[in-house]
C-alpha positions in Angstrom: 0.0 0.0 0.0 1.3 3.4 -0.8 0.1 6.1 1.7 0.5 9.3 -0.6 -0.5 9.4 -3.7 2.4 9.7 -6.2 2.1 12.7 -8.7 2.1 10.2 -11.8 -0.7 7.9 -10.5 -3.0 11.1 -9.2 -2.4 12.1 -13.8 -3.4 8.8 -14.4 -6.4 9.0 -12.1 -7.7 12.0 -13.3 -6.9 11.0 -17.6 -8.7 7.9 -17.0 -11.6 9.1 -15.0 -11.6 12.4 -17.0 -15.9 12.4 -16.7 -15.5 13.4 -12.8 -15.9 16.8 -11.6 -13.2 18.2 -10.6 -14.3 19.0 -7.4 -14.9 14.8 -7.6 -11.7 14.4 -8.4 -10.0 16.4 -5.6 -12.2 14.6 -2.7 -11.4 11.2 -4.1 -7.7 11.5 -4.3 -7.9 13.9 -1.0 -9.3 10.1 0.8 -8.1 7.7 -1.2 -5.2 5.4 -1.0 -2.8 4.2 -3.9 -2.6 0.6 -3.8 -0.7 -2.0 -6.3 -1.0 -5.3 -6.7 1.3 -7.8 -9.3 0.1 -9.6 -12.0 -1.4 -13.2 -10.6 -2.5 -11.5 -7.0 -5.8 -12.0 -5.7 -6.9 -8.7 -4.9 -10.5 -9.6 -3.3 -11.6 -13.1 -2.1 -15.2 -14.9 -1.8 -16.5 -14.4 2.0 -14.4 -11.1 2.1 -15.7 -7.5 3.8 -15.4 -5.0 2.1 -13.1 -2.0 3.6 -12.9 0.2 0.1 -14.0 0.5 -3.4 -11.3 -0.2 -5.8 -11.2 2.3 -9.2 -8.7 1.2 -11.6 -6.2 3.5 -12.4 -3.5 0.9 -14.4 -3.7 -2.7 -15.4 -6.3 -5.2 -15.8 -8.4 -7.5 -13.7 -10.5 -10.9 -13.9 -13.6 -11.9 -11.6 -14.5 -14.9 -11.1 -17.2 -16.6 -9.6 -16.6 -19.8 -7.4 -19.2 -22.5 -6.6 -18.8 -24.7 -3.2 -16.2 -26.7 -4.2 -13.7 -24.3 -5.6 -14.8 -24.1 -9.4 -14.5 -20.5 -10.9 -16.1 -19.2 -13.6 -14.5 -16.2 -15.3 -17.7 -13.3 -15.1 -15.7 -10.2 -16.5 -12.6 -8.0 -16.8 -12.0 -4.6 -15.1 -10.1 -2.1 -17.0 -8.6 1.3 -16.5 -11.5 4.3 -15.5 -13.7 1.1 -14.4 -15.0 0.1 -10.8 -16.4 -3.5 -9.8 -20.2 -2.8 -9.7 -20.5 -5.2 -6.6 -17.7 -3.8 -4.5 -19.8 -0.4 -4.7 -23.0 -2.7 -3.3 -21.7 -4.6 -1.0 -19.1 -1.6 0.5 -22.3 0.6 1.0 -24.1 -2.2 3.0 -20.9 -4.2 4.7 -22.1 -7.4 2.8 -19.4 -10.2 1.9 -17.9 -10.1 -1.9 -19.7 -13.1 -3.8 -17.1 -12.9 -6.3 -13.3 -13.4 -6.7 -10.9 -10.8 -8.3 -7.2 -11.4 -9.5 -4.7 -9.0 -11.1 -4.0 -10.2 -14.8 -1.3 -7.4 -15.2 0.3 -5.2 -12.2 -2.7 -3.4 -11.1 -3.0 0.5 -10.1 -6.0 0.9 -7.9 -7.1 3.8 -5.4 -8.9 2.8 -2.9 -12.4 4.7 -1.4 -13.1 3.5 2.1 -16.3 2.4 2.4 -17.4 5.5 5.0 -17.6 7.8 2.2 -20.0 6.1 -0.2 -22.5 7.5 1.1 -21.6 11.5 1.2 -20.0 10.8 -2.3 -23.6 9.7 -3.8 -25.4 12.8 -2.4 -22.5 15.6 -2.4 -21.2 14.5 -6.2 -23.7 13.9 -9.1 -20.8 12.5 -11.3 -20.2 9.4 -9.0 -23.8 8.7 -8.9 -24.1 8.6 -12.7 -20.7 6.8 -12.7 -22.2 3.9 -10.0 -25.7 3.8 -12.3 -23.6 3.5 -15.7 -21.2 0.4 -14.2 -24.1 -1.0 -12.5 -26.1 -0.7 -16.2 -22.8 -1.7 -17.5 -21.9 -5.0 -15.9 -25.7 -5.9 -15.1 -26.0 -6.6 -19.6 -22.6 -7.8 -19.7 -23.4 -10.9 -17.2 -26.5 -11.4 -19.1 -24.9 -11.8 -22.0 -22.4 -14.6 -19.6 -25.7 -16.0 -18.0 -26.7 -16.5 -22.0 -23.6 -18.4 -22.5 -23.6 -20.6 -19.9 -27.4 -21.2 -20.1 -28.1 -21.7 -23.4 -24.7 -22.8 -25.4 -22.6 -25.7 -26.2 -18.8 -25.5 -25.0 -17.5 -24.5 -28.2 -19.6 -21.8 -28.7 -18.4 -20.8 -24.8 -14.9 -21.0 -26.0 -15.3 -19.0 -29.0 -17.5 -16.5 -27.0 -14.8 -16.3 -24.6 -12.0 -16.0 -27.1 -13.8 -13.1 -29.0 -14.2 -11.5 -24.8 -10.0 -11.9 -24.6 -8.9 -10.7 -28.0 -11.3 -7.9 -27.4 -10.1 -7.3 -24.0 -6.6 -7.3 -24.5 -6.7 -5.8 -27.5 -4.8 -7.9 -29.6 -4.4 -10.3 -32.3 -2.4 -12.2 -29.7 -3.3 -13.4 -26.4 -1.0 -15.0 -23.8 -2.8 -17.9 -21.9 -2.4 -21.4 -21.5 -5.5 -24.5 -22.3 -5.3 -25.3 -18.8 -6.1 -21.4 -17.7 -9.0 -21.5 -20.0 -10.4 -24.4 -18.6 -10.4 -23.1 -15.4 -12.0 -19.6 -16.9 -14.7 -21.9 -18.4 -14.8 -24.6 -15.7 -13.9 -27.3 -18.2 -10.8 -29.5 -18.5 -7.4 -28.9 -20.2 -8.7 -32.2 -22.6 -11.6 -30.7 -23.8 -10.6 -27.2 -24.7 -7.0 -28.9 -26.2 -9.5 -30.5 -28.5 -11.5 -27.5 -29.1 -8.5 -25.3 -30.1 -7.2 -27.9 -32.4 -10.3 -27.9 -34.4 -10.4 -24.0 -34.8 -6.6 -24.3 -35.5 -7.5 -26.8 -38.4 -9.7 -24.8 -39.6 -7.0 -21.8 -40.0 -9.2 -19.7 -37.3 -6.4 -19.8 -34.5 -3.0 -20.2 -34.7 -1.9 -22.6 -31.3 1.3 -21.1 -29.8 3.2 -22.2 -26.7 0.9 -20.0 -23.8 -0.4 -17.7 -26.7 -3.3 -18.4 -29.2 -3.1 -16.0 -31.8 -6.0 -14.5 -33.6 -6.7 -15.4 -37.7 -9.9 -15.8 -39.5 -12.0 -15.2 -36.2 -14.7 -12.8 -37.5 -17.3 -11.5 -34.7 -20.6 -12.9 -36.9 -19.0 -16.6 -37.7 -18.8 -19.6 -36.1 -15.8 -22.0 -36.9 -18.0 -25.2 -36.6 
């Protein structure tokens, strides 16, 4: 944890949260802590209390959701000038996280205790459009998940969730491993090995050592 703000992170918060009032901006960085976290850390657990709100300034991060045995499922990403919808919920009412987060990169957050949610929602107009717009936000991106998992074969989960990755990381190229997207999808390392082949053959995907890289994988097509 980094107790004052450094001058670069505070530019960074402010470029990437550039919709804030400025008067926003000043309370927010006035209260707030800097906090980092390395690519791979778990920077909120299932069961945890919440203690802040976590904007990210730098990096990217996963959620996942776990089931009683361990299983995750991957839900979404959090990217720069984005907060985790739920953190906001559950910070407000000192509720337990239902979901998991990791750091998929180094990670840049600032941190808003919890005891100024709710001056921030009645002194600052911005933040309460910015807490309606994520919760509007992440509320149609899990229905499009819930859609997935309800309705859709594996493959079409895997190809849904590689479209969500290249799109994420904005790339052609994304470094992962079979056995990482199995655990994303809560599958096994056999089935999606025989999954990727297939799009391979097919010359949609190129199979690299941990990277899969991007090549006829057009958003209205399906490889099968």
């Amino acid at each position: 944890m980094i107790e004052v703000i450094p001058e670069d992170v505070k530019q960074k918060f402010e470029s990437e949260f550039k919709h804030f009032s400025p008067d926003l901006k000043s309370f927010l960085t006035e209260v707030g802590l800097a906090k980092e976290f390395r690519e791979g850390e778990e920077m909120m657990r299932t069961g945890q209390y919440f203690k802040h709100t976590m904007l990210v300034v730098d990096g990217k991060v996963k959620l996942y959701r776990e089931d009683e045995e361990g299983n995750e499922f991957l839900l979404y990403y959090l990217e720069p000038g984005s907060a985790c919808a739920l953190s906001m919920i559950c910070a407000t009412r000192a509720e337990q996280s239902q979901v998991k987060a990791v750091a998929v990169e180094d990670v840049t957050a600032l941190a808003i205790p919890i005891q100024y949610m709710d001056q921030l929602m009645t002194d600052h107009k911005s933040w309460y459009y910015f807490v309606l717009e994520t919760y509007r936000s992440r509320f149609e991106e899990l229905l499009t998940v819930i859609d997935q998992v309800a309705f859709r074969s594996m493959d079409e989960k895997l190809l849904f969730y590689l479209r969500r990755q290249f799109k994420a990381y904005q790339s052609d190229t994304i470094q992962t491993t079979h056995q990482q997207i199995a655990y994303d999808l809560n599958s096994s390392r056999e089935v999606i090995s025989r999954l990727l082949k297939k799009m391979e053959q097919k010359g949609f995907v190129a199979l690299h050592r941990n990277a899969i890289e991007r090549k006829n994988l057009d958003q209205d097509q399906f490889p099968w």
